[in-house]
C-alpha positions as CSV (number, residue, x, y, z in Angstrom):
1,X,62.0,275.6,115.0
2,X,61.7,274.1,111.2
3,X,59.1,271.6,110.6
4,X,62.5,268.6,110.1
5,X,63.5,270.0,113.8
6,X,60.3,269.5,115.6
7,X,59.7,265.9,113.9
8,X,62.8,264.9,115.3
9,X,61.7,266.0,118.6
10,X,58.2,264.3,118.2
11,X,60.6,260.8,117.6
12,X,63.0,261.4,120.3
13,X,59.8,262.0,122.4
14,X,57.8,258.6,121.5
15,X,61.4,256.7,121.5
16,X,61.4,258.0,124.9
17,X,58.0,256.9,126.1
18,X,58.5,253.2,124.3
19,X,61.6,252.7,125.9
20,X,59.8,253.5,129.5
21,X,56.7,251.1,128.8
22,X,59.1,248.5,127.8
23,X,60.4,248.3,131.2
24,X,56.8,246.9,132.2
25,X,56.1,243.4,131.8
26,X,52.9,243.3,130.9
27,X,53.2,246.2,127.7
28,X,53.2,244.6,124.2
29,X,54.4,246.6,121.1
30,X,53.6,246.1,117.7
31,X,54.4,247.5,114.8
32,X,53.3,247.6,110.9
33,X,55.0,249.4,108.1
34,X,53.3,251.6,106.3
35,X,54.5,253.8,103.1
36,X,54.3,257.2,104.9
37,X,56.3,255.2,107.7
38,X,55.7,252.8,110.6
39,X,52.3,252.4,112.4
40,X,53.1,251.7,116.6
41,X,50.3,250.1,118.4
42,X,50.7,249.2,122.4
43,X,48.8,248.2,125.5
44,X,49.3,246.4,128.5
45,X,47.9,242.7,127.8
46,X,46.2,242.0,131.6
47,X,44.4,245.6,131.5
48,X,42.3,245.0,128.2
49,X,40.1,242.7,126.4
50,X,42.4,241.0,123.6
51,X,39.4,239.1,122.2
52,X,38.3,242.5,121.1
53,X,41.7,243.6,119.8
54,X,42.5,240.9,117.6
55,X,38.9,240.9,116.0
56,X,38.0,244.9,115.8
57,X,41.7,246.6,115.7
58,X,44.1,244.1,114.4
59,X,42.8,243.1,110.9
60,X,42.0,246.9,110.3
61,X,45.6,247.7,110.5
62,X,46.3,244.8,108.5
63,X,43.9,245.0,105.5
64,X,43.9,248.9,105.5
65,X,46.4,251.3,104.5
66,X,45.2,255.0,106.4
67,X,46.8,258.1,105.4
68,X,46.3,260.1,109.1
69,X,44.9,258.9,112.6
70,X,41.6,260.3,112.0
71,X,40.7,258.5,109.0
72,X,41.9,255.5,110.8
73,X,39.5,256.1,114.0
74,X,36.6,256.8,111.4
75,X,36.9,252.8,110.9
76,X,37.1,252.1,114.5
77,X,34.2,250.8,116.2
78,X,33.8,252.1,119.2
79,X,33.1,255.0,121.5
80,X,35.1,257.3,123.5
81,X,38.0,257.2,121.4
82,X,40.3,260.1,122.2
83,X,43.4,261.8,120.2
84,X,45.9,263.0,122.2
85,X,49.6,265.3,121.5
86,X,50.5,265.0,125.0
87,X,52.6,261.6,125.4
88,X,53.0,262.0,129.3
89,X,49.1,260.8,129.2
90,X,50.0,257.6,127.6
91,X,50.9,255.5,130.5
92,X,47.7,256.3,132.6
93,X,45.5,255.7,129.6
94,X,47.2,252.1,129.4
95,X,46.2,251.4,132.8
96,X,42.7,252.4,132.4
97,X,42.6,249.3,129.6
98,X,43.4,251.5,126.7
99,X,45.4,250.8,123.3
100,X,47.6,253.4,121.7
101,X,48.2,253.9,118.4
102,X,50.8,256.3,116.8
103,X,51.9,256.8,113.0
104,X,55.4,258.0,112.8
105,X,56.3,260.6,110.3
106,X,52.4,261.8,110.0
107,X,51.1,263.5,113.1
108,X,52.3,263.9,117.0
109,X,49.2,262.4,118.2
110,X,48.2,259.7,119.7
111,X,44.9,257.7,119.2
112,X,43.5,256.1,122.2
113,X,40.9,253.4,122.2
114,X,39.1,252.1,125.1
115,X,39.2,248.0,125.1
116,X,38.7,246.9,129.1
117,X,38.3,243.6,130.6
118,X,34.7,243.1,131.6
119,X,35.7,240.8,134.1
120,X,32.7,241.3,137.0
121,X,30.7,240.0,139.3
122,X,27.0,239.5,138.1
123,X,24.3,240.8,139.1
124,X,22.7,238.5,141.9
125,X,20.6,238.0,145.5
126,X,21.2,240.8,148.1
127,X,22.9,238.6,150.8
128,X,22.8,242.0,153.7
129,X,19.5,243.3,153.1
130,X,17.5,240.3,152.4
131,X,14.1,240.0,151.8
132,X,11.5,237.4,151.7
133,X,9.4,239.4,149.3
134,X,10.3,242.5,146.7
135,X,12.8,242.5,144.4
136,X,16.2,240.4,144.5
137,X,18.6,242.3,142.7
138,X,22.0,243.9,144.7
139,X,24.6,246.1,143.9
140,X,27.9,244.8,142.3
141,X,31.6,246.5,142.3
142,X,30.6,248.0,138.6
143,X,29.8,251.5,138.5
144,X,27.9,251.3,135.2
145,X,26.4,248.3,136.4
146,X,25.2,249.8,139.4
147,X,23.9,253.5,137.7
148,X,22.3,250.8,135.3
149,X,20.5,249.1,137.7
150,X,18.6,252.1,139.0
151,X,18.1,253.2,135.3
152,X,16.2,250.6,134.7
153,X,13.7,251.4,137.5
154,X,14.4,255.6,136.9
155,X,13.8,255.8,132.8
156,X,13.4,260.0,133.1
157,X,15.5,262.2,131.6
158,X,15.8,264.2,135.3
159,X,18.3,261.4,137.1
160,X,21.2,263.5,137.2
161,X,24.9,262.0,137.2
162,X,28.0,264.2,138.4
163,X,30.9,262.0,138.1
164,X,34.0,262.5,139.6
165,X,37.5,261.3,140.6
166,X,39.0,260.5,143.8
167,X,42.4,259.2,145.1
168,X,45.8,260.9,144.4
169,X,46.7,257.1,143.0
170,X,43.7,255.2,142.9
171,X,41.8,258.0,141.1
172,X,38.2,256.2,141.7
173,X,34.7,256.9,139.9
174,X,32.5,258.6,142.1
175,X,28.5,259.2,140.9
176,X,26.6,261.6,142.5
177,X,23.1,261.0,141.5
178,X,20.0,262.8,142.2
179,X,16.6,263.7,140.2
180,X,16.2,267.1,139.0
181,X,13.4,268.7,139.8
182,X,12.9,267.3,143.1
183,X,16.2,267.3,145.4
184,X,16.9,270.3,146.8
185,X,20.3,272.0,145.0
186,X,22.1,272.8,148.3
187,X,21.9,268.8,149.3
188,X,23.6,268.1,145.7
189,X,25.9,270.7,145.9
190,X,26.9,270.1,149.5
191,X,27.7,266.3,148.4
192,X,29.6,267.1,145.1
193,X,31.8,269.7,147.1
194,X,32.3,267.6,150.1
195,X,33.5,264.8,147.5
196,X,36.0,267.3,146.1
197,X,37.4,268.2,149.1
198,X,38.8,264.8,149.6
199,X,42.3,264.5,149.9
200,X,42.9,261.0,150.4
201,X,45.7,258.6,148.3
202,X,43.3,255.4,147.6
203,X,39.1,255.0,147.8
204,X,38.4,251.6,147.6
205,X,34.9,251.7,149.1
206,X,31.7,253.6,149.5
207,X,33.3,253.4,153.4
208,X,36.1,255.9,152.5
209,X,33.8,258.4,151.2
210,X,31.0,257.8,153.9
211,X,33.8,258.3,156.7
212,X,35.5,261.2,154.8
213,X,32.6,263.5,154.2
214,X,30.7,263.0,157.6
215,X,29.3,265.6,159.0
216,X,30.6,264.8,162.3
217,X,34.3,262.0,161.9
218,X,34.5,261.0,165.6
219,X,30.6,259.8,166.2
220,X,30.3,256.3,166.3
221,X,26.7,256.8,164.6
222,X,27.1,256.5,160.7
223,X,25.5,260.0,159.3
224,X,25.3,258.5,155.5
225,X,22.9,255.3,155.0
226,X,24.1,252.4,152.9
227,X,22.1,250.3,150.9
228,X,23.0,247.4,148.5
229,X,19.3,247.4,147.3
230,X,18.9,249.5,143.6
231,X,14.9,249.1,144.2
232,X,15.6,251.4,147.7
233,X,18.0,253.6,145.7
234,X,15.3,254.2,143.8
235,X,12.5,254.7,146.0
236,X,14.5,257.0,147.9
237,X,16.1,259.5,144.9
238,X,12.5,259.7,144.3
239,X,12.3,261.3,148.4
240,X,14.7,263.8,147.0
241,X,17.4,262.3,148.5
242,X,21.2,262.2,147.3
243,X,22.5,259.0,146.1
244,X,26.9,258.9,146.1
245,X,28.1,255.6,143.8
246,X,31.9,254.4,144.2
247,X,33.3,252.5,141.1
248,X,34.5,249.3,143.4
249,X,31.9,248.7,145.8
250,X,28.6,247.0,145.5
251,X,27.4,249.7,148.3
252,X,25.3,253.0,147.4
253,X,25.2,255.5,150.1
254,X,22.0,257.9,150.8
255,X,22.0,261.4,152.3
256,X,20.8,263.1,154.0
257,X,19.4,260.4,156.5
258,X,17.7,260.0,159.9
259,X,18.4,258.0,163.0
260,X,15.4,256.1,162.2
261,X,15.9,255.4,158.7
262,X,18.3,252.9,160.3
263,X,15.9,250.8,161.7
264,X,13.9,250.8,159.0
265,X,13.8,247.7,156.5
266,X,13.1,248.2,152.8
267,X,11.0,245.2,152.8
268,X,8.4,247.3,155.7
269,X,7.0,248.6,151.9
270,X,6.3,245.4,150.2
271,X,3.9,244.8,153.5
272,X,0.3,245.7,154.2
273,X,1.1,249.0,156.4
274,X,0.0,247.3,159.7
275,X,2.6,244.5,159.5
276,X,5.1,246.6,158.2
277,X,4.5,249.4,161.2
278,X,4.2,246.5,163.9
279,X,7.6,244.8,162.7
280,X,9.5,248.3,162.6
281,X,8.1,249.0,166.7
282,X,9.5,245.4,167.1
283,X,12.7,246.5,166.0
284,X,13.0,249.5,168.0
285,X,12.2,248.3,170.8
286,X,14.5,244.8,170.8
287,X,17.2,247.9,169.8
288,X,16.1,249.5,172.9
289,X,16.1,246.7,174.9
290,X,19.8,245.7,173.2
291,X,20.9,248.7,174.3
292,X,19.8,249.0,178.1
293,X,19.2,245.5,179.5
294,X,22.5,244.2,180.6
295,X,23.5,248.0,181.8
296,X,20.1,248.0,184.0
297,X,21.1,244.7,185.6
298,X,24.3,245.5,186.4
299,X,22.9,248.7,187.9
300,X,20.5,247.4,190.1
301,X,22.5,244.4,191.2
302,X,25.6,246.6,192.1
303,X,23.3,249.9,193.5
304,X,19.7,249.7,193.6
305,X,18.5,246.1,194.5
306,X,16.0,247.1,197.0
307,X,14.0,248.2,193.5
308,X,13.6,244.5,192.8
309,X,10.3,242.7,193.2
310,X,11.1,240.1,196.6
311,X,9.9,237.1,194.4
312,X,12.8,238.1,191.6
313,X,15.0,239.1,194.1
314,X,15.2,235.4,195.3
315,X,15.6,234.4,192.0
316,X,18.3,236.7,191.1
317,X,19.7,235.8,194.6
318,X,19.6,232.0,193.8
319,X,21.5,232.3,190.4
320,X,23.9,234.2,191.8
321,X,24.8,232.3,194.7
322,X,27.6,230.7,193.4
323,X,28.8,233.4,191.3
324,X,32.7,234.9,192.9
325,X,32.5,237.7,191.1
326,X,30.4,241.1,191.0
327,X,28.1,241.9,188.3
328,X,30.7,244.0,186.5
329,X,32.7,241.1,185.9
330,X,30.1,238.7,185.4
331,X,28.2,241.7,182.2
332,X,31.9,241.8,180.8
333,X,32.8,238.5,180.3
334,X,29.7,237.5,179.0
335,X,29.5,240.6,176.6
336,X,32.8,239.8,175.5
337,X,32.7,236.3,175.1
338,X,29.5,237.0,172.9
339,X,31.4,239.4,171.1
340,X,34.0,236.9,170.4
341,X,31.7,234.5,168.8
342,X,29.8,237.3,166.0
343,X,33.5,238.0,165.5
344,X,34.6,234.4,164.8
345,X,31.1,233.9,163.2
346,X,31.4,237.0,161.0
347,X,35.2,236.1,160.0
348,X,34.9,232.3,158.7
349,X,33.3,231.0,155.9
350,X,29.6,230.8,155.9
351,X,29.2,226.9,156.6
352,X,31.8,226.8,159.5
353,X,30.5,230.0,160.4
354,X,27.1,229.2,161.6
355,X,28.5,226.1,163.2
356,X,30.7,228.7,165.6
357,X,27.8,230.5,166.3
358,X,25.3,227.9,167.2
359,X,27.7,225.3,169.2
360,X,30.4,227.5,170.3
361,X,27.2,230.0,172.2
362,X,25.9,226.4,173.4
363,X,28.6,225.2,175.0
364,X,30.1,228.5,176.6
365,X,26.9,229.6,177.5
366,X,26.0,226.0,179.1
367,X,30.0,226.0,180.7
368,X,30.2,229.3,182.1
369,X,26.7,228.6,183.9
370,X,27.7,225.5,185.5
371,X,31.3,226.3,186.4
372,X,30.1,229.3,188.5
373,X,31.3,232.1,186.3
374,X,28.2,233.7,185.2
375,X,24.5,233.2,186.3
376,X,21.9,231.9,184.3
377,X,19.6,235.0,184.0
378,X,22.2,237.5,182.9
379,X,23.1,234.8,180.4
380,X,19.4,234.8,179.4
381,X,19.4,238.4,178.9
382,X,22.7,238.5,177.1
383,X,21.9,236.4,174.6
384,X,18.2,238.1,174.2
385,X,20.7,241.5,174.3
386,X,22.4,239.9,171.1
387,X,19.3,239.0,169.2
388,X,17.9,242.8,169.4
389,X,21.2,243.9,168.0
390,X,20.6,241.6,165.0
391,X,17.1,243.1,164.2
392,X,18.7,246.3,163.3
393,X,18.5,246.3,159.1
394,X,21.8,248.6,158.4
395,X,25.1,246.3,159.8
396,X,26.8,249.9,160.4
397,X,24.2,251.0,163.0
398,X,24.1,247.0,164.7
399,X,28.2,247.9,165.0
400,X,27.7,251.2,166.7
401,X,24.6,249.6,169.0
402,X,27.1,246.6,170.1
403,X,30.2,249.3,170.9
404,X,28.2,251.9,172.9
405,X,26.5,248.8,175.1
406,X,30.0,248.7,177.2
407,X,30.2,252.4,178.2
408,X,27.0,251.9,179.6
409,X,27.9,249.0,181.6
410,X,30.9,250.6,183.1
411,X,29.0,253.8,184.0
412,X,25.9,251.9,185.2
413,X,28.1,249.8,187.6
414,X,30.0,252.7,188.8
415,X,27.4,255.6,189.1
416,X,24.2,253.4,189.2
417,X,20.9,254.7,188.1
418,X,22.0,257.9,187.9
419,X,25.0,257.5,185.6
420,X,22.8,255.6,183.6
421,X,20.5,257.9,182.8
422,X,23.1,260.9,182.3
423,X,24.7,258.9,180.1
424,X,21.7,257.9,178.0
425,X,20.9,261.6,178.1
426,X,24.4,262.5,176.8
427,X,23.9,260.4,173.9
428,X,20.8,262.3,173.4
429,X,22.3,265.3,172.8
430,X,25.0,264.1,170.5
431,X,22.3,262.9,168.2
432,X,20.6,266.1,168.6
433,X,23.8,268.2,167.4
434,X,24.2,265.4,164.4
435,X,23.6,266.6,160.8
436,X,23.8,264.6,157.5
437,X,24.5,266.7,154.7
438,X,23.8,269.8,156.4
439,X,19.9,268.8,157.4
440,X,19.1,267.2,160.7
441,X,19.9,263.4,162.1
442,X,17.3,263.3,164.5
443,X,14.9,264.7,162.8
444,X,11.2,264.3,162.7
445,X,11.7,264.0,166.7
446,X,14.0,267.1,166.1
447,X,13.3,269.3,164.7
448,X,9.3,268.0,165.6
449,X,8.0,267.8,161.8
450,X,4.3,265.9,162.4
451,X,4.3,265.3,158.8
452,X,7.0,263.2,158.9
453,X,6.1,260.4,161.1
454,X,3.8,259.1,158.4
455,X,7.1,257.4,157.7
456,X,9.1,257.3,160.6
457,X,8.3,255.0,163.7
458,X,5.2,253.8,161.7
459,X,4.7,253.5,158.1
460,X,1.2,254.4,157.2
461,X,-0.4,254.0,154.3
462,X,0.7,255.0,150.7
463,X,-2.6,257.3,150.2
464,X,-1.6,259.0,153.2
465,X,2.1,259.8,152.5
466,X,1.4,262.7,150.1
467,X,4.4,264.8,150.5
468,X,7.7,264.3,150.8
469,X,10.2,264.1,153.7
470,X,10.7,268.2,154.7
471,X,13.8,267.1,156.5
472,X,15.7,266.8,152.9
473,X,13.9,269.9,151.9
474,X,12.7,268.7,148.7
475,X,12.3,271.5,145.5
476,X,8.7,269.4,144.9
477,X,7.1,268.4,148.3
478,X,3.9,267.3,147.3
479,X,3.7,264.2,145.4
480,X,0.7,261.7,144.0
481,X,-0.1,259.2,145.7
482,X,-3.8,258.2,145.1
483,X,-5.2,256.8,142.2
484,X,-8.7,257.3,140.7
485,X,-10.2,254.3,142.8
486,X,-9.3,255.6,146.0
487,X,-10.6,259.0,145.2
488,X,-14.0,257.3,144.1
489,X,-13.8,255.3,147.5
490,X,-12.8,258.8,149.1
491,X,-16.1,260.6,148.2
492,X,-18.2,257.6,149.0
């Protein structure tokens, strides 16, 4: 093929590609003569800045005359620019907010410029993990913003950043990140593999990745944490933990994790470590109690009421006595009709929101008590059911504690005692068999690791926690923690 021949098919091949980008609405095509022939420049107007077109890329075209495409990006200024011979790339690159420009006659490539729309949210108060004192910076949907964030608070050249791509159509930013030197390989490689694996057509959230590399898909237990926090984020790459960003979402997840990290408040760290280790027993047990209180009653109502002290008995006796139906009944309702109002409370605006909550919990819980529906202690202990649940840091793991509560009422009213226990014990083992990444849920209750509960029901002090989590198995587990004053105090 002479050279006359191919430039021919160069021409039919762009003629081709305009006449395709023409057919969308938002592409604009202009043109500039130029002696060695005509300059084409295109974009789609809602995908990139046009402030920064008309003042950086219009007048050069204008005021200069360039003999090839690479003396013209010389005078460009920005990054990232790319050249290009392969024209089917040109429609992608326009929706990922980038201007073509191609000079008939002189070369079959294209030069691509990167102009997009920094149209985001800024950077403001986490309104999920809130905290009286600490920092009070979250998460937004920006990727750079986010990797930025933790930058600031991570300024060594060991944070690590694998990016990747997934989504046969949405083709979203994924960020591995990790510090070199202190997470273990096989985490980092575990997450960057499982990320590749996954064959899904749109990620629009850190949920889709979380859901699609769990270790196990059908537990109701999330197995990756997620934190909106950058100041956590950092404190916990630092663990030599794996931290997976998606372009999108203003959610970071963490892995691998524990059962207990779940319950575990960022702000426990800003505390002295007796405050922070009292609130964190608080909030296992009000998850405990969440979990078990309404099942118990409706156990020992339906199986086992000779258990029940004679003085309660006649209370329970009296605030049942105009109740028509059995406990069952009465738990279910009252579950549900709690249930009903997080729901409502959760899906309308904040203002109205609230208002749901507080009146709407009011005046059902106030009706169903004097209409005979319910009694008045199992409302009690409903509501105190519903406050545990809230105490739980992570909204995920408050989700899962609020769906497993109904088995258990079911079983507990059916089988007593006894199916009570064998299904606490069956949930047991399922977090037992549960890995994240690879390394253990349950762990440092299982595998036993006494090292680890320096920072896992308790926090105790910072001069105390002098190595690193073993359940991540960290490349560097020993890490300082005192400083010169407490090794004066120390010897004293």
């Amino acid at each position: 093929m002479n050279k006359k021949t191919s430039q021919k098919k160069i021409q039919r091949d762009f003629e081709k590609l305009l006449r395709e980008l023409k057919q969308k609405d938002a592409f604009i095509h202009y043109q500039r003569e130029h002696e060695t022939g005509p300059i084409h420049l295109g974009y789609l107007k809602t995908a990139i800045d046009t402030d920064k077109l008309e003042k950086y890329i219009m007048p050069r075209l204008q005021e200069y005359m360039y003999q090839n495409l690479n003396e013209l990006k010389d005078h460009i200024p920005f990054t990232k620019t790319e050249l290009t011979d392969d024209a089917d790339q040109i429609p992608d690159k326009l929706v990922k907010s980038f201007v073509f420009i191609y000079m008939a006659n002189v070369s079959p490539s294209y030069l691509l410029i990167p102009l997009p729309l920094d149209e985001k949210r800024q950077v403001s108060v986490p309104e999920v993990e809130f905290s009286v004192v600490g920092p009070k910076e979250a998460f937004v949907e920006d990727i750079d913003t986010n990797l930025n964030l933790v930058r600031k608070r991570l300024a060594i050249p060991e944070l690590n950043v694998k990016k990747l791509r997934v989504g046969t159509i949405t083709k979203t930013d994924v960020a591995v990140v990790s510090i070199a030197g202190i997470a273990d390989e096989d985490n980092v490689k575990t997450a960057v593999q499982r990320i590749k694996d996954v064959d899904i057509d749109q990620v629009v959230d850190s949920s889709f990745i979380q859901q699609t590399i769990a270790d196990n898909k059908n537990s109701p237990f999330p197995q990756l944490l997620d934190t909106e926090r950058p100041d956590r984020i950092a404190s916990i790459l630092v663990e030599g933990k794996v931290a997976i960003f998606v372009n999108g979402s203003p959610h970071v997840l963490l892995g691998p994790t524990t059962l207990i990290e779940f319950f575990s408040a960022f702000e426990d760290y800003f505390l002295n470590w007796l405050t922070a280790s009292s609130f964190r027993l608080i909030r296992l047990i009000a998850v405990f109690f969440s979990i078990l209180i309404t099942p118990l009653y409706v156990a020992v109502l339906t199986h086992h009421f000779e258990i029940v002290p004679q003085t309660m008995l006649t209370t329970l006796v009296n605030s049942r006595m105009q109740v028509p139906f059995p406990p069952i009944i009465e738990a279910l309702v009252l579950e549900f009709a709690i249930e009903l109002l997080r729901e409502a409370g959760a899906r309308l605006p904040t203002k109205i929101g609230q208002t749901i909550g507080i009146v709407g919990g009011i005046v059902i819980g106030t009706a169903a008590v004097e209409a005979g529906i319910t009694s008045n202690v199992l409302l009690i202990l409903v509501a105190l059911a519903a406050l545990g649940s809230f105490t739980t840091p992570v909204y995920k793991m408050s989700n899962t504690i609020r769906l497993i509560r109904f088995p258990l009422i079911i079983v507990a009213s059916v089988y007593g005692l006894i199916g009570l226990a064998i299904s606490i014990a069956y949930i047991m083992v399922h977090l037992l068999r549960l890995t994240s990444l690879g390394r253990p849920f349950f762990a440092p209750i299982f595998p036993f690791r006494f090292a680890d509960f320096k920072d896992a029901l308790i926090r105790l002090p910072f001069s105390m926690q002098n190595k690193r989590p073993f359940q991540v198995r960290p490349s560097k587990v020993k890490r300082p923690v005192a400083n010169e004053n407490d090794k004066l105090r120390d010897s004293r």
